[in-house]
N, C-alpha and C positions, 0 to 999 in steps of 0.2 A: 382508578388503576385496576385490572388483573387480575382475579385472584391464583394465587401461588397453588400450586399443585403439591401439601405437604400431606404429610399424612400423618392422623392421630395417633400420639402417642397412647399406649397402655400406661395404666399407673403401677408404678414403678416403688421401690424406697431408694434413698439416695443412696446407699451404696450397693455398687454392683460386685455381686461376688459370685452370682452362679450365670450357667453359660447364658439363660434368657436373659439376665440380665445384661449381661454383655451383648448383646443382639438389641436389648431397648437402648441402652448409651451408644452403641453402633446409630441407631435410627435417631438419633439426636443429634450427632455429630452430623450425618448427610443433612438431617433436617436444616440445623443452623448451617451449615455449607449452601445448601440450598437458598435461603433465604439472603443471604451477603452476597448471592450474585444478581438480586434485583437492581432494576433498573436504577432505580432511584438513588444506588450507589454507586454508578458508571463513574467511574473517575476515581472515586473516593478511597481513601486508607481507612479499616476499620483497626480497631483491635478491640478485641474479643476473648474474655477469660471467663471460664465457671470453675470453681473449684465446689469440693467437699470441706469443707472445715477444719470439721471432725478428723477427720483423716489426712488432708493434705492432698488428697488425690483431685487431679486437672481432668476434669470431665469434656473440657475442651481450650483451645486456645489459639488465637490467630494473632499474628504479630502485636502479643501481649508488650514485649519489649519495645515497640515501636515510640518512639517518644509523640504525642499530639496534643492539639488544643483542648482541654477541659472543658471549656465553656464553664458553668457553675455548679458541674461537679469539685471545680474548689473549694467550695462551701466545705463540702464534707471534713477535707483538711482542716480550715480554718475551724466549725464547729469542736472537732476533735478537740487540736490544741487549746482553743478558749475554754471547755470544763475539763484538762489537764492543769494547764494553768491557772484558771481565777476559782472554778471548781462550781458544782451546779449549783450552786447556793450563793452566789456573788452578786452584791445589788450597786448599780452606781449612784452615785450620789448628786442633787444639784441643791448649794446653795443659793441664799442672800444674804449677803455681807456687808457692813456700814463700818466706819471707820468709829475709834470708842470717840466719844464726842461730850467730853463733862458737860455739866450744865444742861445740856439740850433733852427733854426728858420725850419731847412729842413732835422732835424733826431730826433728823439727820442730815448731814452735808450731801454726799451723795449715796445711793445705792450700786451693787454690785452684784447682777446676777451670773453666779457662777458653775458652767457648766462641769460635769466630769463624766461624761460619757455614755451617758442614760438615751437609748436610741430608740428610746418608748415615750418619752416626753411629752407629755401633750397640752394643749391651751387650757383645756382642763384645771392638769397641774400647775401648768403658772397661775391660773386663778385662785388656785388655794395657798400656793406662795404668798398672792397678796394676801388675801385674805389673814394669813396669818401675820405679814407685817401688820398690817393695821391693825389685830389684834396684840400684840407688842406695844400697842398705844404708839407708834408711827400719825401723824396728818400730816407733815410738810416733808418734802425732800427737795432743800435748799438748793443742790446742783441740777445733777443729774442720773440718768439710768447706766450703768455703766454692763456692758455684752463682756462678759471675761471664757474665755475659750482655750485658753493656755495652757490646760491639762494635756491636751492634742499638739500639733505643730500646727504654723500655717497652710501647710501642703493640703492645697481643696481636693485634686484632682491625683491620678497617676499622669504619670507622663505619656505613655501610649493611649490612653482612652480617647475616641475618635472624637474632636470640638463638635461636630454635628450630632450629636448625644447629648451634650449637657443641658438642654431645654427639657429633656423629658425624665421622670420620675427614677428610674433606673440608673442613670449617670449624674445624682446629684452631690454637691459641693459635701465633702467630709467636715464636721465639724464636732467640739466635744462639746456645746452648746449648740442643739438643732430641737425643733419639733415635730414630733410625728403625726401624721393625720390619717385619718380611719383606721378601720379594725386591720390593715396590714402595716400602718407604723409606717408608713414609707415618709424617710427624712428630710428636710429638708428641701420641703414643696408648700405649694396653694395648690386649691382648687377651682378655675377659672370655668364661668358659667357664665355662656352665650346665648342669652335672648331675644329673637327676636323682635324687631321697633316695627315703625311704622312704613308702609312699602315706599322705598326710595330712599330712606332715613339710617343712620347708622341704627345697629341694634344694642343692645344693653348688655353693658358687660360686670359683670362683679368679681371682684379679683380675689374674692374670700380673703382666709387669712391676711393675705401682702395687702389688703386696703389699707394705704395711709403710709406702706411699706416700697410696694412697688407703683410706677408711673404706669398709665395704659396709654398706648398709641394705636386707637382702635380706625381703622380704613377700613372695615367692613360695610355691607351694605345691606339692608332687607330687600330680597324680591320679592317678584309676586306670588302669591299662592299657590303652592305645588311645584313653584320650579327650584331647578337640582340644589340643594348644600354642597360649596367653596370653601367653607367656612376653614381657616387657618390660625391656629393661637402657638408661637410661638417667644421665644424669648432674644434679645439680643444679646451674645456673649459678652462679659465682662460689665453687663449694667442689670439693671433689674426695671429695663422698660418692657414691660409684656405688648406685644403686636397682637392684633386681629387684624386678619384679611377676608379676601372674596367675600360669598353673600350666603343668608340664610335667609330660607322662604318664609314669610308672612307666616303666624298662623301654624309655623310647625314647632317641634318638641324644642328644648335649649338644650346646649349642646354643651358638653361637661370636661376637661381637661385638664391634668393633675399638671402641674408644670413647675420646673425648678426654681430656686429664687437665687441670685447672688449673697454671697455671704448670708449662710442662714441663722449665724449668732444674733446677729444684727434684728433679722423676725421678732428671733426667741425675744431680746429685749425690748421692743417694737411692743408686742402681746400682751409682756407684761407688765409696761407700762399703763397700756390700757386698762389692763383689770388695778393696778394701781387705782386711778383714778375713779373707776368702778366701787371697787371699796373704802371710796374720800380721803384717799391720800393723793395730795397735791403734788405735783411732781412739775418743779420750776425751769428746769432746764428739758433737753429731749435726752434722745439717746445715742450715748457714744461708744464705741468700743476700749477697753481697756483693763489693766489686773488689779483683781483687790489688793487692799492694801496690805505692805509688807509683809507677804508670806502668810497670812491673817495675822500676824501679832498685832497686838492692840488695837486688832477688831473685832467687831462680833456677828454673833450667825444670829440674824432675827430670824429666820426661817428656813426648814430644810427640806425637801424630798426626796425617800427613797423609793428604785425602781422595785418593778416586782423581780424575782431572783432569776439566775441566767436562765434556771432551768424551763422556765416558763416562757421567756422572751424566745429562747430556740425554737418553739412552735411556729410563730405568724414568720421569723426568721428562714426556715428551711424549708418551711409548707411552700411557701410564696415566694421562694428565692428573692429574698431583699438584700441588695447590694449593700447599700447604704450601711448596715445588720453589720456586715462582713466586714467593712473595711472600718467600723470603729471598734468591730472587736479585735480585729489586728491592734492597732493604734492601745486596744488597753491594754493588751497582754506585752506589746513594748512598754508602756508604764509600768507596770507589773514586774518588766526582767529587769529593765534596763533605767526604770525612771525618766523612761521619754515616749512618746507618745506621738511618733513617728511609722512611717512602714516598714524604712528600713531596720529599727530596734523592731518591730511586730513581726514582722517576716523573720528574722533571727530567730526568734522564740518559738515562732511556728512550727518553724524546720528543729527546733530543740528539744520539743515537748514530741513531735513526732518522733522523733530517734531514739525518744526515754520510754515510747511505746510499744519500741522493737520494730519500725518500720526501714524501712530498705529507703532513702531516699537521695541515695546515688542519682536516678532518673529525674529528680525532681527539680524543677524550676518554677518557681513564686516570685512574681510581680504584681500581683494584689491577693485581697481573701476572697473577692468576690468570681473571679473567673470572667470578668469582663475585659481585663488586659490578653493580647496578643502577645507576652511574654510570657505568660507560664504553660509552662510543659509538665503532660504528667503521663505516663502509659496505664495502661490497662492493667497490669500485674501490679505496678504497687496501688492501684485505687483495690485491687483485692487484698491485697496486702493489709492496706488500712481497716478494710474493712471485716479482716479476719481478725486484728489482733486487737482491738478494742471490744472483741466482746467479752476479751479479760478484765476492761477496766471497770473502777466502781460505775462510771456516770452509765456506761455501756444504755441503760434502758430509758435513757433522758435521750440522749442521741435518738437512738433508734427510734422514740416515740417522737421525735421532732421529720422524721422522713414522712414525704405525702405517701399514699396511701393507696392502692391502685383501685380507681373505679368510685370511692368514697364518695356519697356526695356533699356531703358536709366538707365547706374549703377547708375548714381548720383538720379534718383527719386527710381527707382526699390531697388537698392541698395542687398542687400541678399535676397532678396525677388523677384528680377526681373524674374528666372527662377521657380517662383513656382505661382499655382493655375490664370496661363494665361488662359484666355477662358472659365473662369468660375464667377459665378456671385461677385467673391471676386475681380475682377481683376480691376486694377485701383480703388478701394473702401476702401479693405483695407490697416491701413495702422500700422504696429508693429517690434518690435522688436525680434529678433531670437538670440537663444543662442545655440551652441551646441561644445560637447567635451565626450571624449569616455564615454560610461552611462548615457549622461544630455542631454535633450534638454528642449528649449523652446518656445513658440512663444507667443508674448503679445501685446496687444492693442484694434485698434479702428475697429467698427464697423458703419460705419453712415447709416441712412437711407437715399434713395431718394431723398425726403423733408425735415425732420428736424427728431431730436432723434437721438439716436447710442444706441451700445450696447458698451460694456468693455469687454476684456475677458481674463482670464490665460491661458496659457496650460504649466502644468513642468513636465517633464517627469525624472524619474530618476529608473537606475536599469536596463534597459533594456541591452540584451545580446548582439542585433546584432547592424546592421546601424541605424541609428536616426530615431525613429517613424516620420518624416515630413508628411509622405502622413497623416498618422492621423491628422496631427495638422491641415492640408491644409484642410481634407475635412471637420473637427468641424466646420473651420473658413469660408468654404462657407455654410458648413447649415446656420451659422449664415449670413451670407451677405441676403442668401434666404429670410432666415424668417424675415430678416427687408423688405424688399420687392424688393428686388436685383435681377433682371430674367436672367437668360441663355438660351441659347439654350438645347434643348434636347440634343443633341452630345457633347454638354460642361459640360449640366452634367452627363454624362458618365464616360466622363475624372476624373472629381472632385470626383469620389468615389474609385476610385485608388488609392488604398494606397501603397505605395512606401516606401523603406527606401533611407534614405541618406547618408552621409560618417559620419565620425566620429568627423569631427571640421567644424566650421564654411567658409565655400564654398569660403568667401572670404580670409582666411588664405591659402586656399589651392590654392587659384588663377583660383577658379573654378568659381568665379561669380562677 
């Protein structure tokens, strides 16, 4: 695309009080005016907030009050309320529970592995769950493995979220018994790994974790050498038969795909049955779903896991915008108000804990935490809103250290932001939250100065036809780094007025960033 005809800000301090200054917020305001009539928002409703903090003063604003799609600038919300509510120091817990069993000193009837909401979970961890049964002096378990989930409701899905989503790692089944895999915790998936066979022959599939879990129904085929990858891995809704289609060339790389699994309590117990068995406990029956016994009374905990504390889980959570993250921390902070573990008790609590924060959420519509539903509504002014009055709370720098990072290239500081506005005067400075999904994007947060001050700022973009307006959001948010008094290079800000479109969903769903 173009580049935009803007012109360099002088650096500035954020507030304007003498007349040049008033002539530099003058050349900010045309500048962002200027930039929101690029192409790439032809159709599009934005809304547009900068405020001063400190002061309260609107540096600029375009139909702030508009109400639009978030995308996973929800995140921000739900983060908020979950360390209002459970607080940054909150760990969830995942037992195993046997029923008391006199006489029986080295079997129990059945096992009970019981979830509560740890969205960090890993094979790992079930491995040292066994481990520590069997060191309990556990060798037999006369029945079976039992998946207990029931901290959560059964509700997998929202009601809105598109069926053609749930195959992929971004739209997977909520559960309060899930596992998470790799360094982003994404819940309740495999990782499916397409090998190449022999030419004309199906190729090799490995279903990672789900082996033994999920079915494969592989129709793929190996071509010959050099010719194009077809290659298809999807899942069929409401089973956990993993598909492979078209062909992969002889001879080339394999091909790697995070993919959802049905019911993913089911895995969890599945996993751990395995490392059961690993650490010579025999386990006679398979694995069923069901609740331990009586409330625990008159059973007991051979073994427990605690997560690491929220405050830390909010990292790989907001850096990587993880759905999954979102909507069990909804789900806990309804356990938490209301004793249920539902969206509609977590949504209640969400919108509760925001209002005890002094937010304005008149405007505000919640249909999930993650911003993947087409039913939440939020405008531009209370996402500043939110974002001004939480940096009264205690957690304020837990939060804030959980936003990616502009230009970072470390994912865990950069986070979805680590491949945008490097080398310009936003980089390492600031620091927000990104939302995007076909029509929506958004980018929100902090601006700080030099010295002392910051700015605050929205950008929601909704309506737009093509790729995600980003290069727009990128170059508002270095005018603003500029104008608080942020310098570049001449050559960096060349870069910075490049406006670019982006894909269609967040970089990190796509395994682009």
């Amino acid at each position: 695309m173009p580049l935009l005809p803007v012109a360099p800000l002088g650096a500035s301090p954020v507030h304007a009080d003498t007349a040049a200054d008033g002539e530099r917020l003058a050349d900010l305001r045309e500048n962002i005016d200027l930039l929101l009539r690029h192409s790439s928002l032809e159709g599009a409703v934005s809304g547009v907030v900068v405020t001063d903090p400190d002061t309260g003063e609107v540096l600029y604003s375009r139909d702030g009050g508009e109400r639009l799609l978030p995308a996973s600038n929800m995140k921000l919300f739900t983060a908020a309320a979950a360390l209002e509510v459970l607080g940054d120091d909150h760990t969830f817990s995942t037992e195993v529970v046997a029923e008391a069993d006199p006489g029986h000193r080295r079997s129990v009837e059945n096992l009970y592995l019981v979830g509560g909401g740890d969205p960090t979970l890993s094979e790992g961890d079930l491995d040292q769950l066994a481990a520590d049964v069997a060191g309990a002096g556990i060798r037999v378990v006369r029945g079976g493995v039992y998946a207990d989930d029931t901290w959560f409701d059964s509700e997998r899905l929202v009601d809105d979220w598109w069926p053609e989503d749930e195959p992929y790692a971004y739209s997977a089944q909520i559960s309060a018994l899930t596992v998470a895999h790799g360094g982003r915790h994404d819940t309740g998936v495999t990782e499916v790994v397409v090998s190449p066979g022999s030419v004309g022959g199906p190729p090799e599939v490995d279903l990672g974790a789900a082996e033994g879990y999920a079915e494969l129904d592989n129709q793929a085929l190996t071509g010959a050498p050099g010719s194009g990858n077809t290659l298809a891995v999807d899942r069929v809704l409401g089973t956990n038969t993993v598909t492979v289609s078209g062909a992969i060339p002889a001879g080339g790389a394999p091909v790697t795909a995070v993919r959802t699994v049905h019911e993913p309590a089911g895995l969890a117990g599945h996993l751990f049955e395995r490392a059961l068995e690993r650490h010579g406990v025999e386990v006679a029956g398979g694995v069923e779903f069901g609740d331990a016994p009586g409330g625990r009374s008159g059973a007991r905990v051979l073994a427990d896991h605690e997560s690491p504390e929220l405050g830390e889980i909010l990292v790989p959570f907001m850096k990587f915008s993880n759905n999954g993250h979102a909507e069990m921390l909804v789900k806990s902070i309804g356990r938490e108000v209301a004793d249920e573990g539902s969206w509609d008790a977590g949504l209640a609590g969400v919108e509760k804990a925001l209002t005890g924060l002094g937010v304005d959420t008149s405007a505000l519509v919640l249909n999930d935490g993650s911003g993947l539903s087409r039913g939440n509504l939020v405008t531009a002014d209370t996402v500043v809103d939110l974002l001004t009055r939480s940096r009264d709370a205690s957690w304020h720098g837990t939060w804030r250290a959980s936003l990616p990072v502009a230009g970072e290239s470390d994912p865990l500081v950069g986070g979805t932001l680590r491949y945008r506005m490097g080398g310009t005067a936003a980089e390492g400075v600031v620091s927000a939250k990104t939302g995007t999904m076909t029509g929506v994007s958004a980018l929100s947060g902090y601006v700080p100065g030099p010295d002392d001050g910051e700015l605050v700022f929205s950008i929601v973009n909704n309506g737009h036809s093509g790729p995600a307006p980003r290069g727009v959001q990128d170059a508002i948010t270095v005018r603003l780094a500029e104008y608080v008094g942020h310098g570049a290079s001449a050559g960096a800000r060349t870069r910075s007025a490049r406006v670019e479109g982006g894909g269609e969903l967040e970089c990190s769903w796509e395994l682009a960033c």
